[in-house]
N, C-alpha and C positions, 0 to 999 in steps of 0.2 A: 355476369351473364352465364346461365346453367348451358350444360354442355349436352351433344344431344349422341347418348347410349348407341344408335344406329349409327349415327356418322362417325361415332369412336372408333366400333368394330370394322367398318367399310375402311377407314384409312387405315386401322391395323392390319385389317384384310393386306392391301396395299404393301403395307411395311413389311410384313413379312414376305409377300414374292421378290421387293428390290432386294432383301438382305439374303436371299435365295438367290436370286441373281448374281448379287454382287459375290458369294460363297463359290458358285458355279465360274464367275469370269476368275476370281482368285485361281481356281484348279487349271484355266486354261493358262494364264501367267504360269504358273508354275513349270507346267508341260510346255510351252514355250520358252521358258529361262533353263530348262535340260537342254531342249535343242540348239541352244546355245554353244554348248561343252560338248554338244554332237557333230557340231561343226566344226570346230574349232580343233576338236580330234581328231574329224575326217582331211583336215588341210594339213595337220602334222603329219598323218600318215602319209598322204602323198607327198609329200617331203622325202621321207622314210625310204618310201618307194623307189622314187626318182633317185635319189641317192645309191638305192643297192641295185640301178641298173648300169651305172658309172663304175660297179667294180666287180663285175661279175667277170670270172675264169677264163680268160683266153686260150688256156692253153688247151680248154675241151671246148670249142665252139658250136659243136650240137648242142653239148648242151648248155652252153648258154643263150644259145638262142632261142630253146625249149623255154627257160629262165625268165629269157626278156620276152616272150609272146606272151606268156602268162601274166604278169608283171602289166606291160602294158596294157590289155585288157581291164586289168586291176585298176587302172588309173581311170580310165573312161566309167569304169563302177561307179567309183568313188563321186567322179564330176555327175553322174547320173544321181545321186544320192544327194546331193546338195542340192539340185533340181527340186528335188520329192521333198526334203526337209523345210523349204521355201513354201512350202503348200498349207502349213502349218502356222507360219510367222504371221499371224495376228496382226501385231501391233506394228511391225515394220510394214505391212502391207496397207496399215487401216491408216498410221496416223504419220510414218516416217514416205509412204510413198516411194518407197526403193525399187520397186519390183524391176524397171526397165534398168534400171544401173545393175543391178546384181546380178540379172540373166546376159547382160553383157559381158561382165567380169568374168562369170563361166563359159561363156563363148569364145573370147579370149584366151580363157586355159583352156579351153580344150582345143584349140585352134595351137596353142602353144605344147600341149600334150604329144598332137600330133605330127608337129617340128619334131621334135625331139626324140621320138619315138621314130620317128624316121633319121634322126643322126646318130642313134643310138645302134639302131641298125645296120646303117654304115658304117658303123666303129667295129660290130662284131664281123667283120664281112673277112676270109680269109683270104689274105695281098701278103706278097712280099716286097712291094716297095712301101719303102721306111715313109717316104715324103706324103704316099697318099695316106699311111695311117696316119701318122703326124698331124695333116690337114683335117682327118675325123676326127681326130683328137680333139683336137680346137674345137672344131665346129660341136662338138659333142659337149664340149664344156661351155661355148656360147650360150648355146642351147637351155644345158642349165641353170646360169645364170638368169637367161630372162624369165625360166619358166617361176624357177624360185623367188624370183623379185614380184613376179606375178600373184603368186601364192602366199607371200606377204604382204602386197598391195589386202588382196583379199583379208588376209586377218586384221590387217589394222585399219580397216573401212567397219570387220564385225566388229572392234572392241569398241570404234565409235558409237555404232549403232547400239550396241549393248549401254553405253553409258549413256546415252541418250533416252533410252526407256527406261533406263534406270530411274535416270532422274523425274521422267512423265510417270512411271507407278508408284515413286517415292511422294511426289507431291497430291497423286491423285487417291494413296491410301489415306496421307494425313487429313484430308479434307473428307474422304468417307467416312474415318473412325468420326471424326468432328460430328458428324451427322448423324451416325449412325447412333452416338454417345447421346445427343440429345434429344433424339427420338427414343431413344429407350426409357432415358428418366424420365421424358414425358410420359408415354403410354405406361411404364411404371405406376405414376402416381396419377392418372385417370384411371386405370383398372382398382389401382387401392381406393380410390374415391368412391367409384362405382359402388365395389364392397361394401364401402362404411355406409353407403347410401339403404345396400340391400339389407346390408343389416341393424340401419335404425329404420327401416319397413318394418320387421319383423319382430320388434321388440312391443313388448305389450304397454310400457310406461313411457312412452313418446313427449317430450317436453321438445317443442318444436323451437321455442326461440332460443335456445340452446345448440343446436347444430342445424347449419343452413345447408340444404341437399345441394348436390354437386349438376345431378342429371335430369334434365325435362323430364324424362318418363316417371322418375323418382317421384321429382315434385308433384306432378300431376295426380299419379296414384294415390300420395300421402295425401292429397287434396280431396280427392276421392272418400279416403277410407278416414279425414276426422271433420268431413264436411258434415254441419249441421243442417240436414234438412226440414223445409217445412212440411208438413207432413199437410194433404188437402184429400181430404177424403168427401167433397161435394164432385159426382159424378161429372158434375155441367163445366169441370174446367180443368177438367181431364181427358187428355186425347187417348180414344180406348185401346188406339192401336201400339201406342209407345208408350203409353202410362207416362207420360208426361204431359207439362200444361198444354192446352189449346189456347185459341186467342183469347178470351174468357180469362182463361184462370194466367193467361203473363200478365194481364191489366190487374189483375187480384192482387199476383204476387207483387209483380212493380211495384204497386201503391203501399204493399209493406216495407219494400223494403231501399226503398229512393233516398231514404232520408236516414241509413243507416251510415256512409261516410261522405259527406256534403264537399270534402274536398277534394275526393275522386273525382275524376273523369269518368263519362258516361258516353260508352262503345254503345252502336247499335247495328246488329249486321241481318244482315237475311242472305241466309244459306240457300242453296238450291239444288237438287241433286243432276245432274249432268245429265242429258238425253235419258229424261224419267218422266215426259208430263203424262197429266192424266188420260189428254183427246191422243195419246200415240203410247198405248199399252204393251212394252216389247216381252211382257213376261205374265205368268198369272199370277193368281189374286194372293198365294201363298210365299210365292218369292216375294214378290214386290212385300207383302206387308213385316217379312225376314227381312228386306234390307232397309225400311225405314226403320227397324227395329235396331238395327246394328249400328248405323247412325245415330238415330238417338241416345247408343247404349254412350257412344264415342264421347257423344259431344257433354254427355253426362259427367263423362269420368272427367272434363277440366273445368265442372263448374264448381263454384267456389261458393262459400253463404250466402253473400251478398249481390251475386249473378242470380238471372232469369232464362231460363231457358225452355224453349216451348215451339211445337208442330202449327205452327201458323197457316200453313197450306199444305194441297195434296203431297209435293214434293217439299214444298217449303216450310226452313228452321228459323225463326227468329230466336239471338242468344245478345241480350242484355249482359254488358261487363264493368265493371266499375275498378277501377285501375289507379294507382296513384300518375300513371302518365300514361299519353299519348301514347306513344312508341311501347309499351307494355304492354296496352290492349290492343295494339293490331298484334304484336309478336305474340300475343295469346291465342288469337280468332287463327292466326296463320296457323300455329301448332295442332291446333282444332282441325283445321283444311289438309294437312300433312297427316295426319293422323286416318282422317277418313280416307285420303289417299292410300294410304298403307293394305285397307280392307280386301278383301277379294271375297265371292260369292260364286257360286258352282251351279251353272244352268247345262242339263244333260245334253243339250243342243248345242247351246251354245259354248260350254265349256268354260273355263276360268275367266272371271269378266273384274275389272276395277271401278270399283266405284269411288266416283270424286267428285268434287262440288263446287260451285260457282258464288262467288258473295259480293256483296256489297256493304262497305263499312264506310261509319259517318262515326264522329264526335255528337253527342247532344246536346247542343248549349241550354241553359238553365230556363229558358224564357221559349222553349221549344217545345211541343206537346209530342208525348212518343209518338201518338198516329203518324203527324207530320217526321218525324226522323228513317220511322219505318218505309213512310212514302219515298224521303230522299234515295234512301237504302234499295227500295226496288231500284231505281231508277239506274242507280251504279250497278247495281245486278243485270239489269237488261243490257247495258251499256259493256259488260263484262263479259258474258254467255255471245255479243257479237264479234269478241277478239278474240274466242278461242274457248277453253273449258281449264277445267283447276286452278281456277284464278280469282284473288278477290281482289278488288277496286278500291280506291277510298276518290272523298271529294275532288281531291287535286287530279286524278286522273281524271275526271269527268270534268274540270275548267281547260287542261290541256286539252281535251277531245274540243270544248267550245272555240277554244281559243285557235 
């Protein structure tokens, strides 16, 4: 099945904003696997802290009390900074759900900060009885104990947390490279296809059964550019406006060319162009006969030798396909309808407008006269243009509509 050159680049499109993405969420991992070690260095420091407020100078008690005011301030810093550092955690916020444990933890120490910072205070307090230092003593040491077990709870809940996303960015790199590996050799070797595509276009000595193209637009073109056509230079079956057949000259051609592969299938569709009839003129006589023209150019370029194609009415295509299958000739007439889709036309009024078109496709069994296949073909046309517009039909959708 050729692969279609637009929906290449659109999913490439794609591919490169996820690996953009995924390049940007990488930077935020990073800057959150720092504040890791920024944490974990702000909890040793008030360790640090706490520690040099347990042995600070008694025998100059200004100033240690200058000392420990400073000092403790420092502490509520710190717990302030772990707050702010929390604002940042990504992955613990997104996928570990901690937020309510962790700002308890700090509530905690800082609830424990300010025990201590108040036993510390009454340790530096000037007494000469032994018993009440004694008893600050203690309690001063209590103090640090639970604050430090505190401060430790804390680190070894982060080294959890850290190992835990460790292992969620561990597993969830290996399955992006996986992905990202095999979109690359893919879009790799679609873009080198595309190439080899564009460049047996371009070659002058084209031996087609030789290399089978990779992309619709390729195929179509090369169909295009070594389609033999018949060349009919009787005015009466020629439509003036698209220099292609009128009804006249598709019964001409047909009649040459039916019995060219007998075991083809034989497509018969009638195109229509989308809110275009003739009794409701939304545009003048030089537009309109520009975009039958552009149509016609379209449905030119994917006909093939043994195809018929021709202006059977004001808006109306009828395009004859002969197809080794079924499923070939509608996947063709479809590409035909995606393609007109593609078009746009410039009305000073109206502005940039799409033109698209409505069909009706039938198979033509052997023992069937075209008129009669064309007739069935309206009929799924009509049947089509009532369920909406850029849309073609085949038989079965019109038994399901009886049915």
């Amino acid at each position: 099945m050729k692969q279609s050159i637009k929906k290449i680049f659109q999913n490439l499109n794609t591919y490169l904003f996820f690996v953009l993405f995924i390049a940007f969420a990488s930077l935020l991992l990073v800057f959150e696997h720092s504040l890791s070690y920024d944490k974990v260095d702000n909890l040793n420091r008030q360790k640090e802290i706490i520690s040099t407020l347990t042995k600070l100078d008694k025998s100059d008690l200004e100033l240690a009390l200058i000392q420990f005011n400073g000092k403790s301030v420092q502490l509520h810093q710190e717990i302030d900074k772990l707050r702010l550092l929390y604002k940042y955690a990504y992955i613990e916020k997104l996928l570990l759900s901690n937020q309510k444990e962790y700002f308890q933890d700090l509530n905690k120490l800082s609830e424990l900060t300010d025990k201590f910072n108040q036993a510390a205070k009454e340790y530096y307090v000037d007494t000469d009885d032994k018993k009440i230092e004694e008893a600050a003593k203690v309690k001063l040491q209590n103090a640090l104990n639970t604050i430090n077990q505190q401060i430790n709870t804390i680190l070894l809940k982060s080294i959890h947390y850290n190992e835990v996303k460790f292992y969620l960015i561990k597993n969830s790199i290996y399955l992006l490279f996986i992905l990202i590996l095999f979109a690359t050799f893919y879009y790799r070797k679609a873009l080198n296809s595309i190439y080899k595509d564009i460049d047996f276009l371009q070659q002058v000595d084209k031996k087609r059964a030789s290399y089978a193209l990779y992309s619709q637009e390729a195929d179509a073109i090369s169909l295009r550019m070594n389609r033999k056509t018949v060349s009919n230079n009787n005015p009466e079956m020629i439509d003036p406006v698209t220099e292609i057949n009128n009804h006249k000259g598709m019964i001409h051609s047909y009649s040459l060319k039916k019995h060219a592969k007998e075991s083809n299938f034989t497509a018969v569709t009638v195109l229509e162009i989308d809110n275009f009839s003739k009794s409701n003129r939304a545009f003048p006589q030089d537009v309109t006969q520009a975009i039958l023209k552009k149509v016609a150019y379209t449905i030119s370029l994917h006909e093939q030798p043994i195809d018929v194609i021709a202006r059977t009415d004001y808006n109306q295509f009828t395009v004859i396909l002969s197809r080794p299958s079924k499923e070939q000739a509608f996947k063709d007439i479809e590409l035909i309808r995606e393609s007109i889709a593609d078009l746009k036309f410039n009305n000073p009024s109206m502005g940039n407008k799409q033109i698209t078109v409505s069909g009706g496709f039938v198979i033509k069994p052997s023992n069937t006269s075209l008129e009669e296949a064309m007739k069935q073909a309206k009929e799924i046309l009509k049947y089509a243009q009532s369920t909406g517009r850029n849309k073609i039909l085949q038989t079965r959708d019109l038994v399901q509509r009886d049915m």
